[in-house]
LOBA-103318 format. One record per residue (C-alpha): y, x, z negated; residue in one letter. Coordinates in steps of 0.5 Angstrom, whole numbers, plus 500, padded with zeros to 3 digits. Layout:
N
YXZA...
REM end
This chain:
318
439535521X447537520X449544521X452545514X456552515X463554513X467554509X463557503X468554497X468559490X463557485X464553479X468547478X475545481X479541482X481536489X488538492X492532491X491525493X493523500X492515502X492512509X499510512X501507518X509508517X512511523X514517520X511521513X515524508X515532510X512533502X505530504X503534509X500540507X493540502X491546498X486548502X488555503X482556509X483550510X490546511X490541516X496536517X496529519X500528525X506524525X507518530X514516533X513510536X518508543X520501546X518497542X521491541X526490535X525484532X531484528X533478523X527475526X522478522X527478516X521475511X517482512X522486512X524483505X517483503X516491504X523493502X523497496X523495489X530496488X532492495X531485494X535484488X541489491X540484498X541478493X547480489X549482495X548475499X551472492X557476492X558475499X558468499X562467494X567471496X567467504X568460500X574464496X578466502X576458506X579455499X585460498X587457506X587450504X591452497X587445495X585447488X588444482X590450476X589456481X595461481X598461487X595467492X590469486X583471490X580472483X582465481X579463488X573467487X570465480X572457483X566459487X562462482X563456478X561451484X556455488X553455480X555448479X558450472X564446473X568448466X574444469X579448469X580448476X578442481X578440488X584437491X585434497X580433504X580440506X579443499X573438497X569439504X569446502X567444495X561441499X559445503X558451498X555446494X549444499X549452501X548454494X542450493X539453499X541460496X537458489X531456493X531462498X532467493X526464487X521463494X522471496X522473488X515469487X513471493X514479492X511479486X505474485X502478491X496480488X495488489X489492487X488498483X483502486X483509486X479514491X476521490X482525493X475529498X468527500X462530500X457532504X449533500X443532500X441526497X433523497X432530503X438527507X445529509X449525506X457524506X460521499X465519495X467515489X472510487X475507481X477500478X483503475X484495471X477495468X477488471X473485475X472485483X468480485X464480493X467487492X465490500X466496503X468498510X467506513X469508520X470515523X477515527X475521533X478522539X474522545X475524552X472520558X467521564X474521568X478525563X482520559X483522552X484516547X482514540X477510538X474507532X466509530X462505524X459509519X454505515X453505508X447505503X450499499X456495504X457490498X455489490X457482487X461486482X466492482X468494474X468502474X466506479X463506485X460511490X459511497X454514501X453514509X446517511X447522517X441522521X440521527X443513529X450517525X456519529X455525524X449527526X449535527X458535526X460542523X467542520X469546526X467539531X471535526X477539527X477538535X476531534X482530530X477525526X479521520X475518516X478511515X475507507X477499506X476497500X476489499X473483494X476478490X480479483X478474477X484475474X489474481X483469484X485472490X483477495X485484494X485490499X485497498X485504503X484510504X483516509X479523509X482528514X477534516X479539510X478533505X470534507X467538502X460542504X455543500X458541494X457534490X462531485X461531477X459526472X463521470X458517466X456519459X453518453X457519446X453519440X452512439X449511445X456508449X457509455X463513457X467513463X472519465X476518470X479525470X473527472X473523479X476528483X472534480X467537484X461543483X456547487X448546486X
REM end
């Protein structure tokens, strides 16, 4: 059986502290750190990674696909204006461009515009050898410009993303006379998830017969692993008997094994008709003992059923 001792939370209801998703960043922001657990704060450690290999230009595409949302189109302006402005200063050296003042950068620079965008107002034209070779390589440039920039844009924002939302803690209850280690999830769309699969693992440090100190990923099996359809809620629970690498674990063994919980969440969208992912983690002070989470599913009077996502994260005592 699982030692299920300390921390004695108060009684009634609460609220989780505020939720916290797994992150694989280098580095986490300060302000994510510390939970609200007085008698339990815990914070996930920071990993400065060293001597890997910078890739630089060469891994542009992912770069760009994970910037911010502000930076693609700030990187693509940027790469507009910079254009335009390299082919004012090659048309300015050739001075081979009917109608533009002489020595005008503005003149030259809107001639780009117009070429790079293929407006031609015919105001200014071409004229001579060197002037027209500029006007054709601008002229290639621009169309490969347009086709990049329309490829990063469809590809930043036709990928399909999931709205799922987990409990912010996970318990530890009896449930049909066996400990058990639960916790909730939520389509926050309403949609449908289809061949919805949910993966659990216990990330705990481990140290070999010869002293070795290394991480390791630990399979923690649940009660239902797939269901053909996740509309609303879910809740998964893993068994602790004695096949479970929790079998016997106190809150205190959790914290000297650095242990986290790991949940992917995947299944097919109906409405993207593509594979979405979603993950989150649970440290040791995330775990509630002997608590089990509130209802969210009732009844009104009419007999409709109603979901409250507000009460996703609230948890009670016997």
């Amino acid at each position: 059986m699982v030692r299920k001792a300390t921390p004695k939370p108060p009684s009634g209801r609460r609220a989780a502290p505020k939720p916290r998703t797994t992150s694989f960043k280098v580095r986490r922001p300060p302000s994510q750190g510390q939970l609200q657990f007085p008698d339990l704060e815990e914070r996930r450690p920071d990993i400065l990674v060293i001597g890997a290999e910078r890739r630089g230009l060469t891994d542009l595409y992912h770069q760009v696909l994970t910037m911010p949302a502000w930076g693609l189109p700030v990187l693509l302006l940027g790469a507009y204006l910079g254009a335009n402005a390299i082919f004012a200063g090659l048309y300015m050296l050739t001075g081979g461009v009917q109608g533009m003042r002489q020595g005008s950068f503005a003149d030259a620079f809107f001639f780009s515009v117009q070429t790079l965008s293929t407006i031609g107002y015919g105001g200014m034209i071409p004229v001579g050898r060197a002037a027209n070779v500029v006007m054709t390589v601008e002229a290639f440039f621009g169309l490969g410009l347009v086709a990049v920039s329309t490829g990063l844009i469809f590809a930043r924002f036709s990928r399909a993303t999931a709205r799922v939302v987990f409990s912010r803690v996970a318990v530890i209850d009896t449930f049909e006379g066996k400990p058990t280690l639960m916790f909730r999830a939520a389509n926050q769309r309403g949609n449908q998830i289809l061949e919805a699969e949910v993966m659990l693992n216990l990330l705990r440090q481990s140290e070999t017969a010869e002293g070795h100190v290394y991480r390791r990923f630990q399979e923690l099996k649940v009660e239902r692993a797939r269901t053909p359809m996740f509309a609303l809620t879910w809740t998964v629970m893993h068994t602790i008997d004695e096949s479970s690498p929790l079998y016997g674990a106190t809150p205190e063994d959790l914290r000297a094994w650095l242990a986290e919980i790991i949940v992917v969440v995947s299944g097919a969208d109906d409405i993207f008709a593509q594979r979405i992912h979603a993950r989150y983690s649970y440290l040791p002070s995330q775990i509630l003992w002997n608590q089990r989470f509130e209802d969210v599913l009732t009844l009104d009077d009419h007999g409709n059923r109603i979901i409250d996502f507000g009460k996703l994260h609230d948890v009670r005592d016997h």
